[in-house]
C-alpha positions as a printed Julia matrix, in Angstrom:
82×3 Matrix{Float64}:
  13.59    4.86  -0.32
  11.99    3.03   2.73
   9.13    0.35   2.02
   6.03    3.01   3.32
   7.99    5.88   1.25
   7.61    3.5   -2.13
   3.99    2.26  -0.97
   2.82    5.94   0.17
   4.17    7.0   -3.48
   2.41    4.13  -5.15
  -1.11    5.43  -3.82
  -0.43    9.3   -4.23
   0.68    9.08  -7.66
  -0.71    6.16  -9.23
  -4.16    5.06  -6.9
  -5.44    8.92  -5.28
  -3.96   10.68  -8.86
  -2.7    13.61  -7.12
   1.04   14.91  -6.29
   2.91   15.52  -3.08
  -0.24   17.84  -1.92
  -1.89   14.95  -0.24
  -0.41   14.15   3.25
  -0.23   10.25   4.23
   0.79    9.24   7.48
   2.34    5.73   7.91
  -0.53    4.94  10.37
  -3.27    6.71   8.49
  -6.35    4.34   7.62
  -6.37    4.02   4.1
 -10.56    3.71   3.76
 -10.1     7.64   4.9
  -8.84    8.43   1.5
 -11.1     6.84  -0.5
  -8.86    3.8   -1.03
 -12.14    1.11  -1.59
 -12.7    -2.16  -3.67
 -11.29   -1.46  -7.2
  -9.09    1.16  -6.01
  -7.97   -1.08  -3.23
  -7.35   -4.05  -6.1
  -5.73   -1.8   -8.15
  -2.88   -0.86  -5.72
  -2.34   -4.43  -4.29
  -1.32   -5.01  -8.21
   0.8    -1.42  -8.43
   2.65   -2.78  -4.97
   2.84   -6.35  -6.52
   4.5    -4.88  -9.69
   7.28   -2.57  -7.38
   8.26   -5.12  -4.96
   8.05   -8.24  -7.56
   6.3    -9.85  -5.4
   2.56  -11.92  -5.11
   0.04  -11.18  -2.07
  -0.91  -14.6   -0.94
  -4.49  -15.19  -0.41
  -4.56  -15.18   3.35
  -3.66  -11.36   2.76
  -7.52  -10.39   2.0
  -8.72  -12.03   5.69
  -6.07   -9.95   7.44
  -6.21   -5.67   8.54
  -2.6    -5.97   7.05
  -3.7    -3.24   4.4
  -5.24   -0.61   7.11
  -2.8     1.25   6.53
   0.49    1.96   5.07
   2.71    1.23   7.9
   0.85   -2.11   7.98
   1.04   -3.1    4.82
   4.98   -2.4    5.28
   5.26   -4.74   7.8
   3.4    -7.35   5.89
   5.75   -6.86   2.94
   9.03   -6.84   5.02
   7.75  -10.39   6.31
   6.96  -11.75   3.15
  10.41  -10.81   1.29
  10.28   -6.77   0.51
  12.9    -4.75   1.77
  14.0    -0.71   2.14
């Protein structure tokens, strides 16, 4: 399973609560789904947890979490892989 499939999995199932109804495009912003402060907190910690891995600070003055596609990238630079 690629890095956006585990990510795009991590918001459907455990962030937006719903199933493989919702649609999420790599490139989709994520503020279009509703994905705002606590929510937003709440999956940086679900994606921390399923990569084993710790956001550095820096991350939160960055658009690296626009979207899932570039949150990917970030994650592939800091150590994550498919």
């Amino acid at each position: 399973m690629s890095v956006e499939d585990r990510i795009r999995r991590i918001i459907k199932k455990r962030i937006l609560k719903r199933g493989e109804d919702v649609e999420i495009s790599d490139t989709q912003p994520l503020d279009r789904l509703g994905i705002e402060s606590l929510a937003f907190l709440r999956m940086l910690t679900e994606v921390e947890k399923e990569f084993s891995l710790q956001i550095a600070d820096d991350f939160w003055d960055q658009d690296s979490w626009n979207s899932i596609s570039s949150l990917a990238d970030y994650l592939r630079r800091n150590g994550a892989g498919d």
